[in-house]
Jmol script that loads the backbone (N, CA, C; Angstrom):
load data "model"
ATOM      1  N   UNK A   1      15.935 -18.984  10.669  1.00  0.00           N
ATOM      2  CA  UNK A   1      15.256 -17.707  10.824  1.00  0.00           C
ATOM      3  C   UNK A   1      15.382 -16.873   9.545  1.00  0.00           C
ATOM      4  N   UNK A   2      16.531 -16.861   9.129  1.00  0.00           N
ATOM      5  CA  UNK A   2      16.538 -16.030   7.577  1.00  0.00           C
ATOM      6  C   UNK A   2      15.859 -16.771   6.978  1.00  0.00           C
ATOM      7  N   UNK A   3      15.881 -17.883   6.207  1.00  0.00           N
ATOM      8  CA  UNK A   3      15.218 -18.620   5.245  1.00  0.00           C
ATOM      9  C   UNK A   3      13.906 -18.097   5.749  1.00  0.00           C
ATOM     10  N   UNK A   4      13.561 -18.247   7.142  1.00  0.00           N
ATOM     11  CA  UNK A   4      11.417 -17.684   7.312  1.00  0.00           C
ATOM     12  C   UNK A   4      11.523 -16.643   6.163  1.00  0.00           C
ATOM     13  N   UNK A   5      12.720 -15.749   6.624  1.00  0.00           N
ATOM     14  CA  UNK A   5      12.148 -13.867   6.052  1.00  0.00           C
ATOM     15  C   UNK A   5      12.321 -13.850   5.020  1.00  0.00           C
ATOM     16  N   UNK A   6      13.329 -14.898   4.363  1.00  0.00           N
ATOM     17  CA  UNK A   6      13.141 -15.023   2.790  1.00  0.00           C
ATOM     18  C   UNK A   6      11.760 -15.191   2.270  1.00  0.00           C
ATOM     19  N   UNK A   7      11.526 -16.268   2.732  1.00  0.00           N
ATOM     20  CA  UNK A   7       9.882 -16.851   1.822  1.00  0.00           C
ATOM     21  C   UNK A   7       9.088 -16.250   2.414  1.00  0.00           C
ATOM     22  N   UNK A   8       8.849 -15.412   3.650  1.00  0.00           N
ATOM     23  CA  UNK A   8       7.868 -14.643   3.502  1.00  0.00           C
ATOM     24  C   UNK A   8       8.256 -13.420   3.082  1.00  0.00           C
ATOM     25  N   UNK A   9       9.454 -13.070   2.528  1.00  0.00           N
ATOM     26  CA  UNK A   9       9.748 -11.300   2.071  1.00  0.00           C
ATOM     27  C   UNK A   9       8.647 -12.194   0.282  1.00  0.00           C
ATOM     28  N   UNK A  10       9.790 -12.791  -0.074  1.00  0.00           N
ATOM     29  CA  UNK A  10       9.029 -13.589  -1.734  1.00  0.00           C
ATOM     30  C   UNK A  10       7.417 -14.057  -1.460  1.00  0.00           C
ATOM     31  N   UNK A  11       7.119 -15.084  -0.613  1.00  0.00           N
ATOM     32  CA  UNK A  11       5.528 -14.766  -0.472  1.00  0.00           C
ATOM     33  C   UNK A  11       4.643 -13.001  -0.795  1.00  0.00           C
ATOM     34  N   UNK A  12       5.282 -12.573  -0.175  1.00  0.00           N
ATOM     35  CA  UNK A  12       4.795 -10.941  -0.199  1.00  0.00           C
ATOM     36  C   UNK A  12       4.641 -10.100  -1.512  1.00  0.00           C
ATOM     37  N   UNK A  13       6.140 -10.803  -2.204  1.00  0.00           N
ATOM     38  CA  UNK A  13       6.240 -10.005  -3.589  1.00  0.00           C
ATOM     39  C   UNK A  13       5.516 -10.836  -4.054  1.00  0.00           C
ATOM     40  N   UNK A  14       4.534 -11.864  -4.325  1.00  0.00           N
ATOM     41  CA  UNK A  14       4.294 -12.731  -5.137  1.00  0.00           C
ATOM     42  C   UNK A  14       2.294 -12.177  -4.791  1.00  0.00           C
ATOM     43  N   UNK A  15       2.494 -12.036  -3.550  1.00  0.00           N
ATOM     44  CA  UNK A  15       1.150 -11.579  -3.597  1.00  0.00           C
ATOM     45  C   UNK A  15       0.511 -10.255  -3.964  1.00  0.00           C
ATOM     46  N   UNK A  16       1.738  -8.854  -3.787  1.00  0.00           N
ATOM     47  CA  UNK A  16       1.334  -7.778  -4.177  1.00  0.00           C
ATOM     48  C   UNK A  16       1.611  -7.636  -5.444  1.00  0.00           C
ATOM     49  N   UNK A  17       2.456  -8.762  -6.667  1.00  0.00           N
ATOM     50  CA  UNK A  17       2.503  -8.740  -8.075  1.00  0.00           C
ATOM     51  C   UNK A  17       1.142  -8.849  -8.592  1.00  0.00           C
ATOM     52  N   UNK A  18       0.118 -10.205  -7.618  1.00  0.00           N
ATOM     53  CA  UNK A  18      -1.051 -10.594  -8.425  1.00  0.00           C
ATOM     54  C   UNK A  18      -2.167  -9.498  -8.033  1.00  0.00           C
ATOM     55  N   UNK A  19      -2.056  -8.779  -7.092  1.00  0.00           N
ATOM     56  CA  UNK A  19      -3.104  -8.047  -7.259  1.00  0.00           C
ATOM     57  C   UNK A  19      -2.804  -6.912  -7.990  1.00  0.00           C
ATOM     58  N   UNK A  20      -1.773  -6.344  -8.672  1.00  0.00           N
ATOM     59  CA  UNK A  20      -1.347  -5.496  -9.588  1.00  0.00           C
ATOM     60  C   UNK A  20      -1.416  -5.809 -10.835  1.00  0.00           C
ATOM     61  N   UNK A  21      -1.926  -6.850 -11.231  1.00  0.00           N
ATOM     62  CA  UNK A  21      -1.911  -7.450 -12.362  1.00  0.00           C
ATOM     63  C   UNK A  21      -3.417  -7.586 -12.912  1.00  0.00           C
ATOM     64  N   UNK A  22      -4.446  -7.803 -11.639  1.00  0.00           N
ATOM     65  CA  UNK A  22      -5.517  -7.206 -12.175  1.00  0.00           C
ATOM     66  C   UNK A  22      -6.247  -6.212 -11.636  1.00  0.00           C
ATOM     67  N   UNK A  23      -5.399  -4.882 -12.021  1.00  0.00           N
ATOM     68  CA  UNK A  23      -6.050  -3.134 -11.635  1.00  0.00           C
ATOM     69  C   UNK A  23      -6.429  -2.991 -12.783  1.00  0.00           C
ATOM     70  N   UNK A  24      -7.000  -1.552 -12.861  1.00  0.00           N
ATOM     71  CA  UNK A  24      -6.599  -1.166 -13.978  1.00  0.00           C
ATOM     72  C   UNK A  24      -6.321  -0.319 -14.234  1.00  0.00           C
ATOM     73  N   UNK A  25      -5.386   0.119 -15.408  1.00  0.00           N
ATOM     74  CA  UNK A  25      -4.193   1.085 -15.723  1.00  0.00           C
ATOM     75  C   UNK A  25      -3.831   2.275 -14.644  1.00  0.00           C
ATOM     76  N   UNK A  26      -2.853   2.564 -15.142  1.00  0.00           N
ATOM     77  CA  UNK A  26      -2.486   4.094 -14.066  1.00  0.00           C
ATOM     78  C   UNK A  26      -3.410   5.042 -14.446  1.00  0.00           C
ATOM     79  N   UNK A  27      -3.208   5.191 -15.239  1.00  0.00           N
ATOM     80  CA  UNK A  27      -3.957   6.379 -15.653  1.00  0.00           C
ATOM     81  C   UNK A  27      -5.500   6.608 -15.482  1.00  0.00           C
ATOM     82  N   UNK A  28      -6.327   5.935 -15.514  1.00  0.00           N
ATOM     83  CA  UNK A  28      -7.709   5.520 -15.864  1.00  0.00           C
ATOM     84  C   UNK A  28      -7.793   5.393 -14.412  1.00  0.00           C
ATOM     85  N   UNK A  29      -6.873   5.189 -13.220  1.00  0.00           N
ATOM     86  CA  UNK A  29      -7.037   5.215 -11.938  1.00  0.00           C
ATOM     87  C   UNK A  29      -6.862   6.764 -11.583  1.00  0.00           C
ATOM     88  N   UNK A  30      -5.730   7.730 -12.010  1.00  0.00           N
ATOM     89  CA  UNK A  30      -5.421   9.369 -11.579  1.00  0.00           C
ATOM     90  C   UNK A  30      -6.700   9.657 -12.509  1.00  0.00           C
ATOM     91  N   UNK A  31      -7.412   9.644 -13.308  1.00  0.00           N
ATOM     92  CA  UNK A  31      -8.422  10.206 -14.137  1.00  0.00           C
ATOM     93  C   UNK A  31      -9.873   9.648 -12.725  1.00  0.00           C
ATOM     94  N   UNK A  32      -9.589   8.362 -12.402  1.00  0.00           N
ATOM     95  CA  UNK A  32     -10.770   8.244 -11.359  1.00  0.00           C
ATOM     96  C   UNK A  32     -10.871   9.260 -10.505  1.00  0.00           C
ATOM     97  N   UNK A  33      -9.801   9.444  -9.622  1.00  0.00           N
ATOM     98  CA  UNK A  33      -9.331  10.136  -8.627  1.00  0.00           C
ATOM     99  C   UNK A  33      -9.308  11.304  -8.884  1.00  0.00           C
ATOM    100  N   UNK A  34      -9.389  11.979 -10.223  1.00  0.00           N
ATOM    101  CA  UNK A  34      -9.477  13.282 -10.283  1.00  0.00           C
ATOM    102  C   UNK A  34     -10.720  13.659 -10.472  1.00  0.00           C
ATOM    103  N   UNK A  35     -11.775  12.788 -11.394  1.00  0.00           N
ATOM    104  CA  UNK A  35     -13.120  12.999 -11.095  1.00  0.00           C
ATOM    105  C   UNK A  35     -13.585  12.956  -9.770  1.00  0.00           C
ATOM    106  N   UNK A  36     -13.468  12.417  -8.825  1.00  0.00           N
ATOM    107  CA  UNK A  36     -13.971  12.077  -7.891  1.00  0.00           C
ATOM    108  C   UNK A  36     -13.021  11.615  -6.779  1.00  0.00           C
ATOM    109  N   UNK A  37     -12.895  13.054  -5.662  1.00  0.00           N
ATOM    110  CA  UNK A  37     -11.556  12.749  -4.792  1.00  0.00           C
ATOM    111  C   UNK A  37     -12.022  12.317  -3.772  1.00  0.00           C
ATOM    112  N   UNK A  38     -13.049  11.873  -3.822  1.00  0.00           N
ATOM    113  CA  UNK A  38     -13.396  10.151  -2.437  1.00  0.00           C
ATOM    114  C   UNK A  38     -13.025   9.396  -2.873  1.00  0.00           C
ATOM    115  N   UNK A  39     -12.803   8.683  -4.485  1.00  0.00           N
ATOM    116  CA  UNK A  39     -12.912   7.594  -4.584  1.00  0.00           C
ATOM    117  C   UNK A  39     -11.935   6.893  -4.020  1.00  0.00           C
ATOM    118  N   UNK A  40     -11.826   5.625  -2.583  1.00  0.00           N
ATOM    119  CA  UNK A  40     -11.067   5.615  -1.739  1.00  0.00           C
ATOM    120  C   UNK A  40     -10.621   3.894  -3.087  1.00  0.00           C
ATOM    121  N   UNK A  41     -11.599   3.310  -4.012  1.00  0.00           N
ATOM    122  CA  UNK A  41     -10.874   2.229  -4.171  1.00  0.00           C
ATOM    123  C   UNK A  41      -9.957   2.443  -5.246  1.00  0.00           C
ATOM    124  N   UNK A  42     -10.207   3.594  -6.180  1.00  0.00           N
ATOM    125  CA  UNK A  42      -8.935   4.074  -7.094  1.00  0.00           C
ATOM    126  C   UNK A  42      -7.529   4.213  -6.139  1.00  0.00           C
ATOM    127  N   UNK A  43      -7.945   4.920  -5.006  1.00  0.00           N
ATOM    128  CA  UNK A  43      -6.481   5.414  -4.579  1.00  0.00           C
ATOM    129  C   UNK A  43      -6.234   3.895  -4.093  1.00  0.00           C
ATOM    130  N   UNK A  44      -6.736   3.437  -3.586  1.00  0.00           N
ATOM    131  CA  UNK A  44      -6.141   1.812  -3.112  1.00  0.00           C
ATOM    132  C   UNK A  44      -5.135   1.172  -4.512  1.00  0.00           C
ATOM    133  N   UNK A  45      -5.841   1.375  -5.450  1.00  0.00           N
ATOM    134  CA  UNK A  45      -5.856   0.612  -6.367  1.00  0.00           C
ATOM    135  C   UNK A  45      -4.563   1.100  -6.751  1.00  0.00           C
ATOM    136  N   UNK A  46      -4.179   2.478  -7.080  1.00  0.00           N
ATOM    137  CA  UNK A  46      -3.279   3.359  -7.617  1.00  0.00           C
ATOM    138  C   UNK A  46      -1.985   2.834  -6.228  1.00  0.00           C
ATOM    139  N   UNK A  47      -2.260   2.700  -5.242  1.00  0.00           N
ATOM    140  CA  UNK A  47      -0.746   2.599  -4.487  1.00  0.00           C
ATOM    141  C   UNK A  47      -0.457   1.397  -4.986  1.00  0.00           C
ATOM    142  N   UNK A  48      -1.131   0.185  -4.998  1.00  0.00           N
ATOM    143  CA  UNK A  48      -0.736  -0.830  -5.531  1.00  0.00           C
ATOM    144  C   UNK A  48       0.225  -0.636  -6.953  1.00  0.00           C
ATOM    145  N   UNK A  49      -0.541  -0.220  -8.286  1.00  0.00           N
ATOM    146  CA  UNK A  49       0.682   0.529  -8.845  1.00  0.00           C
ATOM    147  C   UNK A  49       1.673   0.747  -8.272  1.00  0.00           C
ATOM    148  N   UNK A  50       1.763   1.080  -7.916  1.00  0.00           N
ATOM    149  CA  UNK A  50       3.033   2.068  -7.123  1.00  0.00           C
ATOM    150  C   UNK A  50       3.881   1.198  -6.306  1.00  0.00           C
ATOM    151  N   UNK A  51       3.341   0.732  -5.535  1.00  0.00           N
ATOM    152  CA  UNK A  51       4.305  -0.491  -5.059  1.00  0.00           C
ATOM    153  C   UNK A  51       4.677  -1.353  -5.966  1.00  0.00           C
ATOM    154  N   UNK A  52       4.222  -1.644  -7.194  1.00  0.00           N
ATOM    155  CA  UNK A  52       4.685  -2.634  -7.746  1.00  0.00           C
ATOM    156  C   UNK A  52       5.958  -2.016  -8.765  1.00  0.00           C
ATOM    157  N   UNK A  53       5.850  -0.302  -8.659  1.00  0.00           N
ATOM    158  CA  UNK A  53       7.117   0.249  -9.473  1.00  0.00           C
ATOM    159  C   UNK A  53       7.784   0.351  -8.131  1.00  0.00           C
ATOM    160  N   UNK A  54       7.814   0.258  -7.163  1.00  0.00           N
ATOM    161  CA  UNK A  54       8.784   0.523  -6.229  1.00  0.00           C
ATOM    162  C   UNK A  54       8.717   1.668  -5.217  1.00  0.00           C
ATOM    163  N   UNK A  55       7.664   2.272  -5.413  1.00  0.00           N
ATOM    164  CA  UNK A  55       7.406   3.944  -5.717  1.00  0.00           C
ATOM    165  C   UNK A  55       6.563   4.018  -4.026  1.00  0.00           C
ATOM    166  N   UNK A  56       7.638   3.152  -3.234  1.00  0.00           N
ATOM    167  CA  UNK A  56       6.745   3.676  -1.740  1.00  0.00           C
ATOM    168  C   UNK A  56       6.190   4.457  -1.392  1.00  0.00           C
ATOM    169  N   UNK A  57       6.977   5.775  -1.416  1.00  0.00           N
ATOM    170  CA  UNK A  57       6.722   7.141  -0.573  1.00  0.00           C
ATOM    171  C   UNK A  57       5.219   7.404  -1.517  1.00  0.00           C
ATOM    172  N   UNK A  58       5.331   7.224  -3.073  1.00  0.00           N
ATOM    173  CA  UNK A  58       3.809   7.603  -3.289  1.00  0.00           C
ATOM    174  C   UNK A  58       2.797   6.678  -2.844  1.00  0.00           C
ATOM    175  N   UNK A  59       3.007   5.388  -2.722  1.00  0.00           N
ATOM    176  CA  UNK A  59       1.891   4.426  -2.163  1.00  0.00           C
ATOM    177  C   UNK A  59       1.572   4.934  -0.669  1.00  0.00           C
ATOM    178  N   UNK A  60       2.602   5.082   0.024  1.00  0.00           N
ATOM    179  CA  UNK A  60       2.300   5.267   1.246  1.00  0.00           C
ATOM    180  C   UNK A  60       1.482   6.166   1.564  1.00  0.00           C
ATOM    181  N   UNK A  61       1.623   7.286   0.730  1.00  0.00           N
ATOM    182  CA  UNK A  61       0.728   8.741   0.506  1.00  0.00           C
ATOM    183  C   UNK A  61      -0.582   8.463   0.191  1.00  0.00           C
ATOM    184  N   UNK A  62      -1.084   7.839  -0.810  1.00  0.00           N
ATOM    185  CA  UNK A  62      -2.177   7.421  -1.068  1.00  0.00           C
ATOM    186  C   UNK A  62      -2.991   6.224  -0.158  1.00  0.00           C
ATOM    187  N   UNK A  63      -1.998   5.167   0.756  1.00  0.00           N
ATOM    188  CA  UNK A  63      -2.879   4.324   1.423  1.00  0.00           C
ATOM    189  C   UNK A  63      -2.935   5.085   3.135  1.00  0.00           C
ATOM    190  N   UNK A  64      -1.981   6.382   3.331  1.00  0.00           N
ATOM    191  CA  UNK A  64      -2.633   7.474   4.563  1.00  0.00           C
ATOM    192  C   UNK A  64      -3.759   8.092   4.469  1.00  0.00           C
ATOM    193  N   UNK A  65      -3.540   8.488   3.051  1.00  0.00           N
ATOM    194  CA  UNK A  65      -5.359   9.462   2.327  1.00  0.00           C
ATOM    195  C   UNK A  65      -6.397   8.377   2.860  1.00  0.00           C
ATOM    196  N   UNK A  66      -6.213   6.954   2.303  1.00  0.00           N
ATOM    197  CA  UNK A  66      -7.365   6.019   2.528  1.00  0.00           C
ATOM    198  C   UNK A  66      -7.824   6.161   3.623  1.00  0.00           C
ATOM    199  N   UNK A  67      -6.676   5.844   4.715  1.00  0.00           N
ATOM    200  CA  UNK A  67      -7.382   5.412   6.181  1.00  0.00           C
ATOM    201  C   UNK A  67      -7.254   6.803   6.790  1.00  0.00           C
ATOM    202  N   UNK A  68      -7.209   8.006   6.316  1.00  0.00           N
ATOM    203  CA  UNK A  68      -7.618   9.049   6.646  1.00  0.00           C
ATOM    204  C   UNK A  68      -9.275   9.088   6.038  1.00  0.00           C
ATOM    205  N   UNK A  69      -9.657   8.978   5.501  1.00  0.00           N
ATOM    206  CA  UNK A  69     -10.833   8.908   4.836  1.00  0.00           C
ATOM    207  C   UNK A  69     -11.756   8.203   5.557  1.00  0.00           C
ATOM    208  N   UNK A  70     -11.457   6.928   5.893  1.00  0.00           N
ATOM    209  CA  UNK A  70     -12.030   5.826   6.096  1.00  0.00           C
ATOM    210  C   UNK A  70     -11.457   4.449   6.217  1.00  0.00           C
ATOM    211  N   UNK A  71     -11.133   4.092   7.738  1.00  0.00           N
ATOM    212  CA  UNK A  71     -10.099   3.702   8.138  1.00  0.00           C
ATOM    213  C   UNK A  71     -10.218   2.387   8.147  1.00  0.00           C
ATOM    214  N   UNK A  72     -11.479   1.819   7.737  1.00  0.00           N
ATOM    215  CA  UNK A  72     -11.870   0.358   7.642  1.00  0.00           C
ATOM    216  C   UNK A  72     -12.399   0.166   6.702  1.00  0.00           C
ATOM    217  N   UNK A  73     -11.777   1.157   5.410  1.00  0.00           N
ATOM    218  CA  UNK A  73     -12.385   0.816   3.993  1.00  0.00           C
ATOM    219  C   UNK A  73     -11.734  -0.227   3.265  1.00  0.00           C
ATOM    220  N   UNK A  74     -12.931  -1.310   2.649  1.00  0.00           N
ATOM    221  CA  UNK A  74     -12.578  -2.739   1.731  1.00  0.00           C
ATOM    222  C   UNK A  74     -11.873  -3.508   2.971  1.00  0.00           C
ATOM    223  N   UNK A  75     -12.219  -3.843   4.441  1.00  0.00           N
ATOM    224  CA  UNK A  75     -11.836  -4.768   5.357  1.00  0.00           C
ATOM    225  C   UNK A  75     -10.499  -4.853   5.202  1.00  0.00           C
ATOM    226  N   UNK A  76     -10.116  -3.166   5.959  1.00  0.00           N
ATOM    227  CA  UNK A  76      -9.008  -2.452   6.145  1.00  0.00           C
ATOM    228  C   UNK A  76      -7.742  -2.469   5.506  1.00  0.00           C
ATOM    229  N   UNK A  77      -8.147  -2.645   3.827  1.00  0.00           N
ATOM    230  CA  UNK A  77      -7.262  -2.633   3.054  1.00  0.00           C
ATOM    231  C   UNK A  77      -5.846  -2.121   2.683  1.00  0.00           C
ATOM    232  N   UNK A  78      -6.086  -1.185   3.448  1.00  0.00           N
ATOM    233  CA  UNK A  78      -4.740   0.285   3.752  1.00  0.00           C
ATOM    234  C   UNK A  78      -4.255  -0.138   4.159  1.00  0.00           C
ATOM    235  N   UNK A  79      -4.189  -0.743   5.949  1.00  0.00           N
ATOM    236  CA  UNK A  79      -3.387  -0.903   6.572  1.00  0.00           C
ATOM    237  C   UNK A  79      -3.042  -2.254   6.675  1.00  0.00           C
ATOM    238  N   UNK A  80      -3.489  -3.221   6.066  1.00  0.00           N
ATOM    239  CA  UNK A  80      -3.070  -4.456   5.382  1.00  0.00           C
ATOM    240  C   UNK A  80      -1.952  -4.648   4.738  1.00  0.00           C
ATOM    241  N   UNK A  81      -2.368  -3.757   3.365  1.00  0.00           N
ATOM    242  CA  UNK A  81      -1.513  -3.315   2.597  1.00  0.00           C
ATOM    243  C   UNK A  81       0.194  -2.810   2.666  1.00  0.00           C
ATOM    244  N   UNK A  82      -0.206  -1.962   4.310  1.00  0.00           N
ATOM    245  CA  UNK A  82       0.993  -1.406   4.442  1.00  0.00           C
ATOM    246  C   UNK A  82       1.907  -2.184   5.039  1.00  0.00           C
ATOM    247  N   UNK A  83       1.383  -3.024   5.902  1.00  0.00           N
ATOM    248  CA  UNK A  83       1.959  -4.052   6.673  1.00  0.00           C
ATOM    249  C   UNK A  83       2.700  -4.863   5.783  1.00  0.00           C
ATOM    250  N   UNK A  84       2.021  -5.278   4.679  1.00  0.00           N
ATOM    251  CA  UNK A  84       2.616  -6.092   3.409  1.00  0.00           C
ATOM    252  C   UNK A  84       4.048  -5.708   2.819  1.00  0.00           C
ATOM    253  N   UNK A  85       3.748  -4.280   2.784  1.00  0.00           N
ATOM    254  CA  UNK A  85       5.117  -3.363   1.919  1.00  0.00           C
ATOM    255  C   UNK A  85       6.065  -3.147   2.977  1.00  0.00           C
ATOM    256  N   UNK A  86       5.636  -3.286   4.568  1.00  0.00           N
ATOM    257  CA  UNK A  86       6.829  -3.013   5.697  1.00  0.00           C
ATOM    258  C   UNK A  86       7.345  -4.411   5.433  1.00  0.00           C
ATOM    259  N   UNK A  87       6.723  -5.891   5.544  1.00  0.00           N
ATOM    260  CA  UNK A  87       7.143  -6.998   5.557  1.00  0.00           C
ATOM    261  C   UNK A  87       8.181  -6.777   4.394  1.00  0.00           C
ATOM    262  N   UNK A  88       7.895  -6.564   3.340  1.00  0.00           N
ATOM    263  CA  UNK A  88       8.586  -6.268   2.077  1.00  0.00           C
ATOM    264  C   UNK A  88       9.897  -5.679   1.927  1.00  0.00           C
ATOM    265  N   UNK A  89      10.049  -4.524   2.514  1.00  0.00           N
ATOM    266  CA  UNK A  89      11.229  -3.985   2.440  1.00  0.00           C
ATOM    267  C   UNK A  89      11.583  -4.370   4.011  1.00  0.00           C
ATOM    268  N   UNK A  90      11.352  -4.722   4.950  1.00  0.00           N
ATOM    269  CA  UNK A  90      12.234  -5.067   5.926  1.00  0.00           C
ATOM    270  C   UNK A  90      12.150  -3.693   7.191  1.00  0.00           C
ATOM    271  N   UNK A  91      11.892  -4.240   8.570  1.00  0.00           N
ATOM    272  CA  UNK A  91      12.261  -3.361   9.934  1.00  0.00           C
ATOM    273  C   UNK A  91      13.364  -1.864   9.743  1.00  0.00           C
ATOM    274  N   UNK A  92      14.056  -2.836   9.194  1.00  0.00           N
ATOM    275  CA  UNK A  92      15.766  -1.549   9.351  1.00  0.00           C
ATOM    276  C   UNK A  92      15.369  -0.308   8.160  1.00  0.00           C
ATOM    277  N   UNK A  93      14.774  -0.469   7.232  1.00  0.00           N
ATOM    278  CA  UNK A  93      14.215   0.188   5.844  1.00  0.00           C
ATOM    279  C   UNK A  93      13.859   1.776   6.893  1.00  0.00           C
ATOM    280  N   UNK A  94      14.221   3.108   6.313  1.00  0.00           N
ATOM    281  CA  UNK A  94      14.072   4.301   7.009  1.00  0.00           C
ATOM    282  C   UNK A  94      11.811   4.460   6.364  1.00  0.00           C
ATOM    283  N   UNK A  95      12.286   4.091   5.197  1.00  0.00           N
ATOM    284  CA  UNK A  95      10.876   4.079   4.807  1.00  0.00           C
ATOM    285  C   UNK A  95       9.714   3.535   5.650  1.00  0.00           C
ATOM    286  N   UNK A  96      10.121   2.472   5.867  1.00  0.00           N
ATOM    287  CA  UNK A  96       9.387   1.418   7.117  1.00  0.00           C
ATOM    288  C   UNK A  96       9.032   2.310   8.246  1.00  0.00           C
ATOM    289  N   UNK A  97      10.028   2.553   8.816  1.00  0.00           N
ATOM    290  CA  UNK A  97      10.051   3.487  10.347  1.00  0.00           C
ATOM    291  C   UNK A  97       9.451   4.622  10.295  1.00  0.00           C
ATOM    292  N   UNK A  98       9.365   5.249   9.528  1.00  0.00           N
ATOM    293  CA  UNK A  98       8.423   6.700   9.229  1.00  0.00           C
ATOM    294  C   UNK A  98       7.301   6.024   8.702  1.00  0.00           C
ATOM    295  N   UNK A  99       6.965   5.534   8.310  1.00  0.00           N
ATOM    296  CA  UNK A  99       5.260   5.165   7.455  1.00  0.00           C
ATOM    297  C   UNK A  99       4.651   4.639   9.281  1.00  0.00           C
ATOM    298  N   UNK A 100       5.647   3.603   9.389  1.00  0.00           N
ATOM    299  CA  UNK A 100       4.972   2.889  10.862  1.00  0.00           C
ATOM    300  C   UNK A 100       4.698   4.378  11.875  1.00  0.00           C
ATOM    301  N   UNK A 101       5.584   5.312  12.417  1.00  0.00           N
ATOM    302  CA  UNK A 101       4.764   5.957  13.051  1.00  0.00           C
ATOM    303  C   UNK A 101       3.441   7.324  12.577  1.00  0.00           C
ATOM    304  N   UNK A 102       3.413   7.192  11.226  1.00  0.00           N
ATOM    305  CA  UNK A 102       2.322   7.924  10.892  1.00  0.00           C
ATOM    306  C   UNK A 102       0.862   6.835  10.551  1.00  0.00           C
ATOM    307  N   UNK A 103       1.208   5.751  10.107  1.00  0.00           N
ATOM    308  CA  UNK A 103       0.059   4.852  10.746  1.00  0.00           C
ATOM    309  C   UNK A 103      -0.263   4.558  11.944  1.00  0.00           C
ATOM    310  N   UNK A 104       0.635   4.271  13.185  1.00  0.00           N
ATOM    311  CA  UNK A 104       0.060   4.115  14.475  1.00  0.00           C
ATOM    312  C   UNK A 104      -0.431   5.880  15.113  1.00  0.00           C
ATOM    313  N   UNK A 105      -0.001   6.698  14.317  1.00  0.00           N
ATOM    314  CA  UNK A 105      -0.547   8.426  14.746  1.00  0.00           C
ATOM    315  C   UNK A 105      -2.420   7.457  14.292  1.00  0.00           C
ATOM    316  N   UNK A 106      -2.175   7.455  13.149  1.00  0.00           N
ATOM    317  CA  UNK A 106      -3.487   7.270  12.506  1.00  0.00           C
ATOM    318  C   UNK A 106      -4.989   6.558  12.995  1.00  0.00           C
ATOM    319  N   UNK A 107      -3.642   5.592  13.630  1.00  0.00           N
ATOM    320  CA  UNK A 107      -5.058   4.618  14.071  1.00  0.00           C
ATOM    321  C   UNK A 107      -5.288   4.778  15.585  1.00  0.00           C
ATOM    322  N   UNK A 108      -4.967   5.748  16.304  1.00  0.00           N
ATOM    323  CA  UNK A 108      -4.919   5.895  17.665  1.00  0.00           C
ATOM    324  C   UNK A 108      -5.516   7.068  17.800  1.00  0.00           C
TER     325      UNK A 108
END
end "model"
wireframe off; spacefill off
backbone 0.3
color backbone group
């Protein structure tokens, strides 16, 4: 049973490395987002950043904006996403437990 949560905690990091690898930049994403505060695939794009510095609480912020916006935007990328970063840091994580009940507020 540990060994599962190993390779799928490492599956997880291995998949949210490659899609961080082709965004593009931070900045050129907060410059999207400041021109234009719909743009729901910058902010997607920008938590990814962010998860990949570690930087939950801001990803999490930005993939609530999403599915506040539009809750089945890019074949529900947000909450994909988030599921990914709960798998990631693990059930017991305080981060986990607060994101999970402001996404199930969200989607209900």
């Amino acid at each position: 049973m540990q060994l599962e949560e190993s390779v799928r905690e490492l599956l997880t990091k291995i998949e949210l490395s490659e899609r961080t690898s082709e965004l593009p930049d931070k900045q050129t994403l907060l410059q999207k987002i400041q021109q234009d505060d719909s743009n729901l695939q910058a902010r997607l794009d920008l938590a990814n950043h962010y998860i990949g510095e570690q930087a939950y609480d801001e990803a999490f912020e930005l993939l609530f904006d999403v599915l506040k916006k539009d809750r089945h935007f890019s074949d529900d990328a947000a909450r994909k996403t988030m599921l990914s970063v709960f798998t990631l840091l693990g059930p017991q994580d305080p981060r986990v437990r607060s994101a999970r009940k402001t996404l199930a507020s969200l989607l209900n």
